[in-house]
Structure formats: structure tokens, C-alpha cells
TORMARPA-780237 format. One record per atom (N, C-alpha, C): residue number from 1; residue in one letter; x, y, z. Coordinates in steps of 0.1 Angstrom, whole numbers. Atoms other than C-alpha are relative to their C-alpha. Example, Ala and Ser with C-alpha at 12.3 -4.5 7.8 and 13.67 -1.06 7.14 Angstrom:
residues 2
    nr   rest      c1      c2      c3
     1      A       9     -12       0
     1      A     123     -45      78
     1      A       9      12       0
     2      S      -9     -11       0
     2      S     137     -11      71
     2      S      -8      11       8
end
This chain:
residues 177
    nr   rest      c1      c2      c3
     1      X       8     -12       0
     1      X       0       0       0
     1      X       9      12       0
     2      X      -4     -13       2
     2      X      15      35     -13
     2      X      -4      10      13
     3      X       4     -13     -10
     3      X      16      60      16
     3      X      -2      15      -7
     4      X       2     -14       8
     4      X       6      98       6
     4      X      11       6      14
     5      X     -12     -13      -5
     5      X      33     128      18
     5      X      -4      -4      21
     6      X       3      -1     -18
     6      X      11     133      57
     6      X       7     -14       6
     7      X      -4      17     -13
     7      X      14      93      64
     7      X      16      -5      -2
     8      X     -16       3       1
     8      X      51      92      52
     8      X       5      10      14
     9      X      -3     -10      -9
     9      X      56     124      79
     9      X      -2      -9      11
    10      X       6       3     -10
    10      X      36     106     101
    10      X      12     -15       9
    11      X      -7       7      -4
    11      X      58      73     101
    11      X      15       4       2
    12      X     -15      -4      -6
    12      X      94      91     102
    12      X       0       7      11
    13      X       1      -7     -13
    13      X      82     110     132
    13      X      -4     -11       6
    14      X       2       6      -9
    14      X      71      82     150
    14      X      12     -11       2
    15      X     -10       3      -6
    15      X     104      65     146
    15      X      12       4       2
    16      X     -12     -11      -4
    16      X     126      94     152
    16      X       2      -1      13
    17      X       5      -6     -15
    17      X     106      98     182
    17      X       5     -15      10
    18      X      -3       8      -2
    18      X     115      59     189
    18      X      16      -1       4
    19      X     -12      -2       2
    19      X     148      60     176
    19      X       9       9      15
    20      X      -6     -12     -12
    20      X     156      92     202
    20      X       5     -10       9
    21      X      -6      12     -10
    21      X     151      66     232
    21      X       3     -12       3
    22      X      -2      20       1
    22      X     159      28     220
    22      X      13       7       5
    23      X     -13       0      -1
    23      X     191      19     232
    23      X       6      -7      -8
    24      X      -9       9      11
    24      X     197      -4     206
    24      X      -6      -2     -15
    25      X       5       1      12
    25      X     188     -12     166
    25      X       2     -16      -6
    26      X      -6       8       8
    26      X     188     -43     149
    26      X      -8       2     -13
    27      X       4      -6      14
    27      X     178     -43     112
    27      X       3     -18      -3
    28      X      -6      15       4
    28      X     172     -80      98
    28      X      -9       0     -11
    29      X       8      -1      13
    29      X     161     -93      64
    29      X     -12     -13       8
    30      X      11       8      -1
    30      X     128    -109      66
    30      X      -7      -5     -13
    31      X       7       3      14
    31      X     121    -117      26
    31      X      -5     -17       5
    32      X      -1      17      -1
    32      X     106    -155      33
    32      X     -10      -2      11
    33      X       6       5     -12
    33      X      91    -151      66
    33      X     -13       0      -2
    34      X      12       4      -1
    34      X      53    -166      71
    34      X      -7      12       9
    35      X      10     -15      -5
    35      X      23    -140      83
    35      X       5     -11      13
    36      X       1       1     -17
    36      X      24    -163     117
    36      X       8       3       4
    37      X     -12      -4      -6
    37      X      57    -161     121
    37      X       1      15       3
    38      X      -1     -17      -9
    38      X      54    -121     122
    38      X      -5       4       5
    39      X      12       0     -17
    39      X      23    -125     143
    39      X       5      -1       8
    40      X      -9       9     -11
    40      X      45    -146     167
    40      X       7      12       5
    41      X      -9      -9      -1
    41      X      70    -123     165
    41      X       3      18       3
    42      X       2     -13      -7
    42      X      56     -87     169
    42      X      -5       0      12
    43      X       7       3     -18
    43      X      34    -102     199
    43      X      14      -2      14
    44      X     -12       5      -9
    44      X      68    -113     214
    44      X       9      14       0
    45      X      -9     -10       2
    45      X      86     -80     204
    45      X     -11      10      14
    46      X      15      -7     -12
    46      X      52     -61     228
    46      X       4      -7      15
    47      X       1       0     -12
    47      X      58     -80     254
    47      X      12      -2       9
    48      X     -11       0     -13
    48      X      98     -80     262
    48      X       3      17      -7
    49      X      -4     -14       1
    49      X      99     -40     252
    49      X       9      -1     -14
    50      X      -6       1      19
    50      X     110     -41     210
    50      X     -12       8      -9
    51      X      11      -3       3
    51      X      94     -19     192
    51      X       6      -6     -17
    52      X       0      12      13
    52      X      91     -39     156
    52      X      -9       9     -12
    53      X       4      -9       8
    53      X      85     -18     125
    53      X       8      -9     -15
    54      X       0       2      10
    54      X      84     -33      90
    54      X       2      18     -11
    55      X       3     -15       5
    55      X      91       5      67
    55      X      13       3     -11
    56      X     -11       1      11
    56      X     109      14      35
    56      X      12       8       6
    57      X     -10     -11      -4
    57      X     148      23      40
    57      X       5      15       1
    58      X      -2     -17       2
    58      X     142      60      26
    58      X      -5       6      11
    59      X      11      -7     -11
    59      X     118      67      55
    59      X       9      -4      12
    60      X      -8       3      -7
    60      X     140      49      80
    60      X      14      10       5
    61      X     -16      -8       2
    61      X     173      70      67
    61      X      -7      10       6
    62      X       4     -14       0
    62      X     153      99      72
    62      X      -6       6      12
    63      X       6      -8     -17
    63      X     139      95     108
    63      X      13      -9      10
    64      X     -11      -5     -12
    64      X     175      85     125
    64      X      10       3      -1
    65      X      -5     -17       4
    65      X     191     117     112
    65      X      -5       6      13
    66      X      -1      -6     -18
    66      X     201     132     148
    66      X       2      -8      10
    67      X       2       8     -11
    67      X     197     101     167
    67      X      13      -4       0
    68      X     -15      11      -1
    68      X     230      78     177
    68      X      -6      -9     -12
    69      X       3       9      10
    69      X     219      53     150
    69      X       1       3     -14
    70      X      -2      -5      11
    70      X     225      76     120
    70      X      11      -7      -7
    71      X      -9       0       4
    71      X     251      62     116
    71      X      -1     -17      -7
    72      X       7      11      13
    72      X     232      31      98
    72      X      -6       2     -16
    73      X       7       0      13
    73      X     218      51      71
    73      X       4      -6     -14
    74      X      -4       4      10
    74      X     242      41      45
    74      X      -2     -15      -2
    75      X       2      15      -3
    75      X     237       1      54
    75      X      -9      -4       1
    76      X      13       4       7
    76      X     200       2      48
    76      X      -2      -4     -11
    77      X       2       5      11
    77      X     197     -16      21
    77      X     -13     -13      -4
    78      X      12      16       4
    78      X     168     -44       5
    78      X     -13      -1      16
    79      X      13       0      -9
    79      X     135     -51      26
    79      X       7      -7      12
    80      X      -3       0     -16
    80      X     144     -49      63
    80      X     -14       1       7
    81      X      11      -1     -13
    81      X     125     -53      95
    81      X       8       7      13
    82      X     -10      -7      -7
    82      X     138     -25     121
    82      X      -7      -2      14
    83      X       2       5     -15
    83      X     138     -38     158
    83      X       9       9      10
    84      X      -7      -8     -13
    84      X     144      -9     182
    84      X      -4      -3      19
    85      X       3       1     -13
    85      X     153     -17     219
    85      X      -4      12      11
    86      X       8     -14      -6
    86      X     127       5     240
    86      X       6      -1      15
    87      X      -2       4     -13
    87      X     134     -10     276
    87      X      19      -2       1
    88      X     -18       2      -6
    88      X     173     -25     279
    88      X       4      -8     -12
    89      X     -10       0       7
    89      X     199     -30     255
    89      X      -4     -14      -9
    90      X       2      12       4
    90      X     194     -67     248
    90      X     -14      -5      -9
    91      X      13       7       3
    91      X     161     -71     238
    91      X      -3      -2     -16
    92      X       0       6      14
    92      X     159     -67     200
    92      X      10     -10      -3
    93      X      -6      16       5
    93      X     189     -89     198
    93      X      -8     -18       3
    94      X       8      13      -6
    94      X     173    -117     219
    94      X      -9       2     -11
    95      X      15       6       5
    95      X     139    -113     200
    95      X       7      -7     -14
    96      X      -5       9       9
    96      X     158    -118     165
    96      X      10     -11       0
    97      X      -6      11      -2
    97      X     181    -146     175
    97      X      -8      -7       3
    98      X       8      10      -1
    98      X     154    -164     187
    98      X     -10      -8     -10
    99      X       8       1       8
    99      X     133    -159     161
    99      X       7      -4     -13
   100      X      -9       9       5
   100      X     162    -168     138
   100      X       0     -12       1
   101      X      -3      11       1
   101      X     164    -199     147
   101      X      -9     -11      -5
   102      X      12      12       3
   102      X     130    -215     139
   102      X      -4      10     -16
   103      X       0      -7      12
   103      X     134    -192     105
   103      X      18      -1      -7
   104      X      -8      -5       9
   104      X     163    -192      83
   104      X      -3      11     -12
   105      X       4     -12       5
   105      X     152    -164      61
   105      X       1      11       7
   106      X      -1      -9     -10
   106      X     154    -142      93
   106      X      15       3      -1
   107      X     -18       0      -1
   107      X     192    -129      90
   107      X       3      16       2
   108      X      -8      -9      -4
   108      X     205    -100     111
   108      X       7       7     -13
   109      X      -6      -8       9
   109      X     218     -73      89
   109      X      12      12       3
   110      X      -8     -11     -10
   110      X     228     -41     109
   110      X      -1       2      14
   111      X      -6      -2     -14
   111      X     235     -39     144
   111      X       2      11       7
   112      X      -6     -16      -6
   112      X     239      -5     163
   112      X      -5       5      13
   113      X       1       0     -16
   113      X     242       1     200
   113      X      10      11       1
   114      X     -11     -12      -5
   114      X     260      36     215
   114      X       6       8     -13
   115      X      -4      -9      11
   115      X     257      52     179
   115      X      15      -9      -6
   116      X     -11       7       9
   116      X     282      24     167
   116      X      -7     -10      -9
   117      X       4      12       9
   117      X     278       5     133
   117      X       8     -14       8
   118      X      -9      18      -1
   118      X     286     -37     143
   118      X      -4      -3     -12
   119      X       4      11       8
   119      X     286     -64     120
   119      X     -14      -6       3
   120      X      16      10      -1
   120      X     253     -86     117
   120      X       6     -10      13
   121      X      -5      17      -5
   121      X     275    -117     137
   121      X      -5      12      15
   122      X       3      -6     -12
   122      X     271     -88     168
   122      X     -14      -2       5
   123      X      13       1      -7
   123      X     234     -97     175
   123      X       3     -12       8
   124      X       1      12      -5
   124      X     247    -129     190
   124      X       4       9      15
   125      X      -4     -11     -16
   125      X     264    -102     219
   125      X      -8       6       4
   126      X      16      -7      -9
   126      X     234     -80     222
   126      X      -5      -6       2
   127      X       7       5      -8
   127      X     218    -109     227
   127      X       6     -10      12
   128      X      -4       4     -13
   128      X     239    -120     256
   128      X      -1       8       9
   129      X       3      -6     -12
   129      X     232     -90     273
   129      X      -8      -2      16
   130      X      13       4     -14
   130      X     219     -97     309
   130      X     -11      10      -6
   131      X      15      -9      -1
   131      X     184     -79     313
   131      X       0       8      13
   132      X      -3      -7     -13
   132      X     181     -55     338
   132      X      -2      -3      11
   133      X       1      14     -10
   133      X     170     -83     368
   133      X      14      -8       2
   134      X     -12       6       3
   134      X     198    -102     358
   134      X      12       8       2
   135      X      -6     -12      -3
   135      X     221     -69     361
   135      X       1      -2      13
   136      X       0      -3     -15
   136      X     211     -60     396
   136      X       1      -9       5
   137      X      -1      13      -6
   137      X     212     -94     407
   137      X      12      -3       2
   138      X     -15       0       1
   138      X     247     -94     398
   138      X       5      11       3
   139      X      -5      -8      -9
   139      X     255     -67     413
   139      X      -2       3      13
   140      X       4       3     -13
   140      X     239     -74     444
   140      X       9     -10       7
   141      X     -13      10      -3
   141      X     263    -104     445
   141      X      12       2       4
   142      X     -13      -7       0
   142      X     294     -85     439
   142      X      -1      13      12
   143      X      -3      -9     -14
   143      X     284     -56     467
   143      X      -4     -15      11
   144      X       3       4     -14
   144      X     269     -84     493
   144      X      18     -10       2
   145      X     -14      10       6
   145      X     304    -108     485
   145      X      11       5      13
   146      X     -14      -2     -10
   146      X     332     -87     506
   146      X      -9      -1      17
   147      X       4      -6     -14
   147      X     307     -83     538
   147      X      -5     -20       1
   148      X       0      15      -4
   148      X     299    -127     535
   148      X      18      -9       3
   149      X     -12       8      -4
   149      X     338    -132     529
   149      X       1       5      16
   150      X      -2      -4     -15
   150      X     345    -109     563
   150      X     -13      -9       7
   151      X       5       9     -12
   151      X     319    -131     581
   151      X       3     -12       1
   152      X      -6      19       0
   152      X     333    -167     569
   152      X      15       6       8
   153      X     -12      -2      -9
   153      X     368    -150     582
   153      X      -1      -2      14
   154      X       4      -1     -13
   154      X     352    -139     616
   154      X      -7     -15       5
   155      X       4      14      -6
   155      X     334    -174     622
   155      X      13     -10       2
   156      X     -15      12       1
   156      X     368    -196     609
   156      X       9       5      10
   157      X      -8      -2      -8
   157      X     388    -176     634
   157      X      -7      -4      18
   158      X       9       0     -13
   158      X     363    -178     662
   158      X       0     -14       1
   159      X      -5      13       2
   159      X     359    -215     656
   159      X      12      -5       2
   160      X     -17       6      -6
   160      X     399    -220     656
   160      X      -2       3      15
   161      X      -5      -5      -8
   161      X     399    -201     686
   161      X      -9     -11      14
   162      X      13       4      -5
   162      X     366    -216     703
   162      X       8     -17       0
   163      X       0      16       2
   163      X     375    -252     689
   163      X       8      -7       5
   164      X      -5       8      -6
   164      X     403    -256     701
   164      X       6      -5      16
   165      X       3       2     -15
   165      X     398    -253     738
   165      X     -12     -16       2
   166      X       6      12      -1
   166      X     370    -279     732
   166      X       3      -9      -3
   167      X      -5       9       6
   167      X     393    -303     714
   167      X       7      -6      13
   168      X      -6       1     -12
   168      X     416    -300     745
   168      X      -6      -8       8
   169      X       7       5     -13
   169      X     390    -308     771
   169      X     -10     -13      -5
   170      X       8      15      -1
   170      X     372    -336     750
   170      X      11     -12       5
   171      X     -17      12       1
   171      X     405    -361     753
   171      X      -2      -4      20
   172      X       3       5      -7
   172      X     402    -354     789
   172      X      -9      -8       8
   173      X      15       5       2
   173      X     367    -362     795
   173      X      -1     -17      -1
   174      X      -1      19       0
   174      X     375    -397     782
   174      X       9      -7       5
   175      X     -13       8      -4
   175      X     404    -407     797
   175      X     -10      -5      16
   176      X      11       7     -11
   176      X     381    -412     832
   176      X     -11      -8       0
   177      X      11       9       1
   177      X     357    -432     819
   177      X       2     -14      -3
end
């Protein structure tokens, strides 16, 4: 379906406006993929924060001009599917790696995180990103960590100390009996 001039405005402002706050892009070709499969796939993009936009590359080039991601426009090329991370870093990678794999037709293209072009093979790293759960969780580890070693110290010494008065006085204990 041909857009007129307003609905072309309409769609590069709404992923300018995207673009501004994703933290990440992936760009993957989709020529091949089945309607369910992109049913599957936008529903799953909705519910881990991916916003998932099917849209010609002139319109694309043209709404992330200003953003960190501009720096894709030359590497738009052939029918793409543009997967911007709305929530945390990882999540368009995850959705298309996953969705990769039960698709071959699905293939990573461009990559771009912190206003840097990657290679395509990079979605396999954005999608190792922890999530932000997974983050704090590990960093919860790493601050609670020095205040559990200092308590296994304070016990093992207290224990030496403790233990070995009891070790002493069991020995006697049995010799009388």
C-alpha cells in the first residue's frame, strides 16, 4: 500500500521519536518469513519491550538523522525489519536470534548500539546482554560478596579459637571413663 506525503511524515516521526530513546537497533532481512511467524514475532517483540516496524529504508534513513543510529543510514539496504530496543539493551537482539532460529530467512543485517555501526554476527552479543534483573542481581552479588567473605573469616577464626579449647577438654573427658 503507497503512503501519501502526511502518512510518510507521520511514520518518520514516530520512529525518530522511537529512535531518540531505544538503546539499541537491529535491522534483519525478513524476505521469506510466514504471516504467523510475524504475528509470533511482533506479539513477542510487545511483550519483552522491542518496538518492531516493518518500513521502506528512505523513510528509516530519514527518521535517524540526529539520533546515535544515523550512523546506519548508509547500510539500509533491501527489505528490512527494524527492531528498536525500547526497555534494555538486549532485547531486539534476543527477539531476532530467537526468532532466527525457527526461520532461516530471518538474518540479522545491521547492528547498532551507542551510535556504533557492528557487524550482523554482533546480534549474537546483544543478545547475551543480561536484562536488567539479571544486572542488579549481579550486582547485588558482587556488593553483598566482601561483607559474606569478612563473616566466613570472623566465624573460621572464632571457631579456631573456640575449637580448640573444646578439642583439648574432650580427650580429657574420656580418659576417666
Amino acid at each position: 500500500m503507497a503512503l501519501n506525503l502526511s502518512q510518510k511524515q507521520e511514520v518518520v516521526a514516530e520512529l525518530a521519536e522511537v529512535a531518540a530513546k531505544a538503546h539499541s537497533l537491529v535491522a534483519a532481512e525478513y524476505a521469506g518469513t510466514t504471516v504467523e511467524q510475524m504475528t509470533a514475532m511482533r506479539k513477542k517483540a510487545r511483550e519483552s519491550g522491542v518496538f518492531l516496524k516493518v518500513v521502506k529504508n528512505t523513510l528509516a534513513s530519514r527518521a535517524v538523522v540526529g539520533t546515535e543510529f544515523e550512523v546506519v543510514k548508509d547500510a539500509l539496504t533491501g527489505p528490512l525489519l527494524y527492531a528498536f530496543s525500547t526497555e534494555e539493551p538486549g532485547a531486539a537482539g534476543r527477539l531476532i536470534k530467537e526468532f532466527a532460529k525457527g526461520n532461516d530467512k530471518l538474518k540479522a543485517r545491521v547492528v547498532s548500539v551507542e551510535g556504533k555501526l557492528l557487524p550482523a554476527e554482533h546480534v549474537e552479543v546483544l543478545a547475551s546482554l543480561p536484562t536488567r534483573e539479571q544486572a542488579l542481581a549481579m550486582l547485588a552479588r558482587v556488593l553483598a560478596e566482601p561483607a559474606a567473605m569478612f563473616a566466613r573469616v570472623v566465624k573460621a577464626v572464632a571457631d579456631k579459637q573456640g575449637g580448640g579449647e573444646v578439642a583439648a577438654e574432650a580427650p580429657a573427658e574420656a580418659e576417666p571413663a
